[in-house]
N, C-alpha and C positions, 0 to 999 in steps of 0.2 A: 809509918805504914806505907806511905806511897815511895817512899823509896826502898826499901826493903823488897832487896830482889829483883831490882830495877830490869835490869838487863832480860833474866827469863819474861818480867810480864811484857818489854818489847815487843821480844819473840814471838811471845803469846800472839800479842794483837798483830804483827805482823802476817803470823802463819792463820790466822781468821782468815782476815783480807782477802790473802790467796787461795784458801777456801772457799769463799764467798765467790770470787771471779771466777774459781774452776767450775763450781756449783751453777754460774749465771751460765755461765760459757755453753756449759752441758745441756741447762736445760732451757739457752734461747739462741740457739744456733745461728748463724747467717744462714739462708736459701735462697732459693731460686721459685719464681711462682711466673705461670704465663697467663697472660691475657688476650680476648681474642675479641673482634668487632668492632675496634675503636674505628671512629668515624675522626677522618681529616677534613678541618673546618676550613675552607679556602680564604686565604685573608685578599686585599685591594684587590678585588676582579676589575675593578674598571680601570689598571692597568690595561688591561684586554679590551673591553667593552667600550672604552671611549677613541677606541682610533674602529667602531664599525664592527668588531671582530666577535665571534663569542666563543666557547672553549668549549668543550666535552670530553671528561675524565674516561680515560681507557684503561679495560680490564678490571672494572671496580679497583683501581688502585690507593683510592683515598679510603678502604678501609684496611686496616693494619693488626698486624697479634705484635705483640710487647711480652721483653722477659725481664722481670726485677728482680734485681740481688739485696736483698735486705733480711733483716734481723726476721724471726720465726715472727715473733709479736707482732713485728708490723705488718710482716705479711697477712698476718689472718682478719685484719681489718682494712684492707682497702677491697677496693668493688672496678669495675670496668669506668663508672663513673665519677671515680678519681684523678682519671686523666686526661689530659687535656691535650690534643691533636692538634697541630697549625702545618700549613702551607703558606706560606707569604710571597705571593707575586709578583712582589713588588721588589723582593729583596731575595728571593731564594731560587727564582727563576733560573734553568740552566739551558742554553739550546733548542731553545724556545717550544722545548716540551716536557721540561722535567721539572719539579719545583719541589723543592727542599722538603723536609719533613721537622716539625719538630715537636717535643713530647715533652711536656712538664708534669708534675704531680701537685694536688694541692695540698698531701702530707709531707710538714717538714725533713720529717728522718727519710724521706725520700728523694735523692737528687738527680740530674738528668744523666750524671753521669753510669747513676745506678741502672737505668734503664737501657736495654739495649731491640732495635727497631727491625721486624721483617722486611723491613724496604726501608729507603732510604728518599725518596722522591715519589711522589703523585705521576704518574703519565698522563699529559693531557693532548691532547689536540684542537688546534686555531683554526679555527676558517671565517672564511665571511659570512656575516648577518643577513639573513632574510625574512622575509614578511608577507604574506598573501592571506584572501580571503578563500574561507573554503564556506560551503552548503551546510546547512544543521539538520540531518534526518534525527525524527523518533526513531526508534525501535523497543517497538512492543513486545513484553515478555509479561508470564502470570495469565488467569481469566476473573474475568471480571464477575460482580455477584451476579447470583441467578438471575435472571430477566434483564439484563443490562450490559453494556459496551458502552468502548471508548467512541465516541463520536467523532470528535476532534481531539488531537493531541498537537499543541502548537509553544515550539520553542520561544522565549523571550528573544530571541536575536536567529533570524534566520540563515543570518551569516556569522561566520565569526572568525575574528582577527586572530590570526596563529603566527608568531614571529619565533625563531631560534635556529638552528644551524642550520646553510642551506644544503647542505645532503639530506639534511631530517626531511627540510620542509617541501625538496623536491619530491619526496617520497609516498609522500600525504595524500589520497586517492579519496578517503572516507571520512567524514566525521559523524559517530553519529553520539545520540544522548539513550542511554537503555531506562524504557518506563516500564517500573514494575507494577501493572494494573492488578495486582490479586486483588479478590476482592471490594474494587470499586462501585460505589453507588449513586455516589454525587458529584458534585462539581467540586473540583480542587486542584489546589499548585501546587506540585511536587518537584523536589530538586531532584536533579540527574547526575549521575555519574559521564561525564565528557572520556569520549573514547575516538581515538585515533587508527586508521588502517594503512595497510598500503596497498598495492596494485593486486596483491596475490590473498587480500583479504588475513593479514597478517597482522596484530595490533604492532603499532610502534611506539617504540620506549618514548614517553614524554616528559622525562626529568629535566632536558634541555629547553622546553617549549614553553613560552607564557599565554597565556590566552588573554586577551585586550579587554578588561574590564572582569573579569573572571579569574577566580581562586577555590571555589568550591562547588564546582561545578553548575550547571544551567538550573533554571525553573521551565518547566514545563504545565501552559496550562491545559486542564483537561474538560473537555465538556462530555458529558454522560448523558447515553441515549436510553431510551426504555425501548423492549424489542414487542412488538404485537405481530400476530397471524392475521392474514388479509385474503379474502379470496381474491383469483384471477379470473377478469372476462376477456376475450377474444373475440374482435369484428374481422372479419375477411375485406376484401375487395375485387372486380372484376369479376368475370365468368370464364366456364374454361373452352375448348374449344370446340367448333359446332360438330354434335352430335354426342357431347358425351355434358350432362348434366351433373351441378354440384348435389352431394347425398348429405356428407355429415363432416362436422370441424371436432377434433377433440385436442385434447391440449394436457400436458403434465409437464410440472404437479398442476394441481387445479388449486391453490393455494400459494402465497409465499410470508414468511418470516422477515419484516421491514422492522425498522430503528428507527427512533428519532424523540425530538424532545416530546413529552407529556403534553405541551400545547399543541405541537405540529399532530401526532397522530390522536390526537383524543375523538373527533371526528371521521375517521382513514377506516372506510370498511371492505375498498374495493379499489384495484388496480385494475385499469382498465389498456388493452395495448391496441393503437385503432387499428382501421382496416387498412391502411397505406404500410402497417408493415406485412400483412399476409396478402397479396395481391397473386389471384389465382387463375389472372387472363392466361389462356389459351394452355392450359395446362391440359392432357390426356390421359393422363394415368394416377392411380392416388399418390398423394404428393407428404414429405414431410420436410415443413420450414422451420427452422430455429433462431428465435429470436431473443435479442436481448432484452430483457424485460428493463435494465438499468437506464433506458433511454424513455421511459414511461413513466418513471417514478415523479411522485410530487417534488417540488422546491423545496432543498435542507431533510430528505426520507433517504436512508439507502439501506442495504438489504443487509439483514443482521448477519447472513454468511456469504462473499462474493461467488461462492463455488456454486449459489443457486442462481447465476445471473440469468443462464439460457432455460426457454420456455421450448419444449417440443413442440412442436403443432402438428396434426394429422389430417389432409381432407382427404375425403373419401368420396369419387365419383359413381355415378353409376350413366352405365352406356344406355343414350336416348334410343327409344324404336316407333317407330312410324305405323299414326294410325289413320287409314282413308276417309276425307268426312266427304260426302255429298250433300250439296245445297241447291234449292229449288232455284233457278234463274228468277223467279218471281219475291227470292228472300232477299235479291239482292238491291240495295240502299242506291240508287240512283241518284246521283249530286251534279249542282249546275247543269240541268239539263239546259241546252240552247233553247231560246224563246223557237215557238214554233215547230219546234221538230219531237218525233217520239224516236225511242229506241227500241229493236227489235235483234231477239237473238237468233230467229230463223228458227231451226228443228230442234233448236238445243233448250231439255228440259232441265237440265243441273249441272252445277260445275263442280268436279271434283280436284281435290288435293290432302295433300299428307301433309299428318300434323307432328310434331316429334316431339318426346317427352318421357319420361318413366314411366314403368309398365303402371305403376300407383298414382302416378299423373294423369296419365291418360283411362283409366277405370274411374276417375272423379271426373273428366271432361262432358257435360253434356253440351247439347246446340245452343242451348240459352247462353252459352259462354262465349260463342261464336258471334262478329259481328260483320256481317262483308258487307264492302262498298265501293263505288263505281264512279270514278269524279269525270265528269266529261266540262273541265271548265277548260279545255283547251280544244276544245274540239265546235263547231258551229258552219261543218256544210256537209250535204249531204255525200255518203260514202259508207267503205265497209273499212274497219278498224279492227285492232287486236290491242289489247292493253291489261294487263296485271291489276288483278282486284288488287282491294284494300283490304286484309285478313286480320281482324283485331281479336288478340290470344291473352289468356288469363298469363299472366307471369309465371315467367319458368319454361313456358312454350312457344316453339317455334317450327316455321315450315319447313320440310326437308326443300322443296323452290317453288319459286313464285307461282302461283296460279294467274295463269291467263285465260282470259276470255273473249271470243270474236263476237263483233255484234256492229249494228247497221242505223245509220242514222237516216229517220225519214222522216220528209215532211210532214204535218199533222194535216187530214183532212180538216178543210173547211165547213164549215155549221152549212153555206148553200151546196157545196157537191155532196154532201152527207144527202 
């Protein structure tokens, strides 16, 4: 039976075969597939790095699109992360900016020569290494919960060591750390995202850059203040100038909104600003001074918004007017009189002068408020004199000038010429 016909059944299985291959042929063709993203692994960088030097790849050149020619089948099973990208430094290096490309697959029906490369080398560029310290600013971003702020927001390294190429690192103006306070209410460390500027407030690329003890950005510790409402007092100082009397101080707000911890304001019901900062010597007309109230605040309190630093103040004078008092020569308080001698005013029965004050000052002033007196301890031989009483005035008032009075010193009759 197996030979029976020998020849045809050959044929037979022969013309299968080539069936079978037409049939494979047809239904798993060669193609073409692209890939796009592939990342170039940089191999021995400290060819570069160990003569001082460090590199930075130009034009995103280390990333690459790839075309394979393989069977339909295999193409529908491989992924972008079946291949494998190198640049070798060491070895592929060309004119000392170009460095080889090379592409494997880790499927065997795939070989390199199936692969064909958008580029063929990396661009890189060499320069020399540098290194400086730059400042660590916060930057506050978010609001914090109701009643509350950032009191303190303080970086674990207030400096921080930035080394990598020196065009980068000449470039470097800002560092700072963005703290997202939404929401805070308590004390806590947060890690930061590390962010680089340059002169025109620009971020710069930091793929080149290391930071000296740092890989995932800063911590940031936060201290949390609670805000309370506090009234404001205001003392003035001095007087303004003669003839125009101080009336009234008013000040806004009369109130301000301070921060601080729980211990520090739990007792804090009043900001007080003294009178050396409104000093109102010799002023003449109503006046308004503005002061910082931030120079008043308790130790470790500040104002839950800076924009309410400045306190208005208001004084308001009112112009003094003159009122004529007469006093009996006989009211007058005669002091140190000389042993032996009396004093005599001659014809004059009262001394008059002006008193000056507000019209509502001077409607309160009676004579009981009045004290004159007459010091003669400088005086001890007989003669006629002229000398400026002593006018003692309730506060607030004063003479428009001196009051003088002529008067005569005489010897005291004796007990025998009497």
């Amino acid at each position: 039976m197996l030979t029976n016909n020998l020849g045809l059944k050959l044929l037979s299985i022969i013309a299968a075969v080539m069936l079978w291959l037409i049939i494979v042929s047809i239904d798993d063709p060669v193609a073409y597939q692209d890939f796009s993203g592939i990342r170039v692994t940089m191999l021995n960088e400290d060819t570069v790095t160990d003569r001082d030097k460090v590199y930075r790849i130009e034009d995103n050149s280390d990333i690459i699109s790839i075309r394979v020619q393989a069977k339909r089948s295999v193409l529908a099973k491989l992924t972008p992360e079946d291949f494998t990208a190198t640049a070798d430094m060491e070895k592929n290096i060309k004119f000392d900016n170009l460095v080889g490309i090379e592409v494997t697959c880790n499927n065997r029906n795939v070989k390199s020569t199936d692969i064909t490369k958008s580029r063929e080398n990396v661009v890189i560029r060499i320069e020399d290494a540098s290194s400086e310290q730059f400042n660590v600013v916060v930057n506050q971003i978010g609001q914090e919960g109701e009643g509350y702020l950032v009191g303190m927001a303080v970086p674990e390294q207030s400096l921080l060591q930035i080394s990598g190429p020196a065009s980068v690192i000449a470039e470097i103006r800002r560092v700072v750390v963005d703290l997202n306070k939404t929401g805070f209410t308590t004390d806590q460390i947060k890690n930061c995202e590390i962010k680089i500027f340059d002169n025109s407030d620009n971020p710069i690329d930091t793929t080149y850059l290391e930071y000296n003890g740092k890989t995932t950005g800063m911590n940031v510790h936060v201290t949390m203040f609670k805000k309370k409402t506090v009234r404001l007092h205001v003392d003035y100082t001095g007087t303004p100038e003669r003839g125009y009397s101080f009336k009234e101080l008013t000040f806004k707000p009369d109130t301000i909104e301070i921060a601080g911890t729980t211990e520090d304001i739990a007792d804090l019901r009043e900001i007080v600003i003294p009178g050396e900062a409104v000093n109102i010597d010799g002023i003449t007309e109503d006046t308004q001074i503005n002061v910082d109230v931030t120079k008043y605040l308790p130790e470790n309190i500040r104002l839950a918004d800076e924009k309410d630093a400045s306190v208005a103040v208001q004084i308001t004078l009112e112009k003094k007017q003159g009122k004529t008092v007469r006093i009996p020569v006989s009211d007058i308080d005669v002091l140190n009189m000389p042993q032996g001698f009396n004093i005599s005013f001659g014809d004059l029965d009262e001394v008059e002068f002006v008193i000056m004050g507000t019209s509502a000052q001077l409607a309160e002033l009676g004579e009981d408020d009045i004290s004159v007196s007459l010091d003669l301890e400088d005086y001890s031989k007989i003669g006629s004199y002229k000398k400026a009483l002593d006018v003692k005035l309730p506060e607030d008032y004063s003479l428009m000038e001196k009051a003088e009075v002529e008067f005569r010193l005489v010897r005291r009759a004796s007990m025998g010429n009497k």
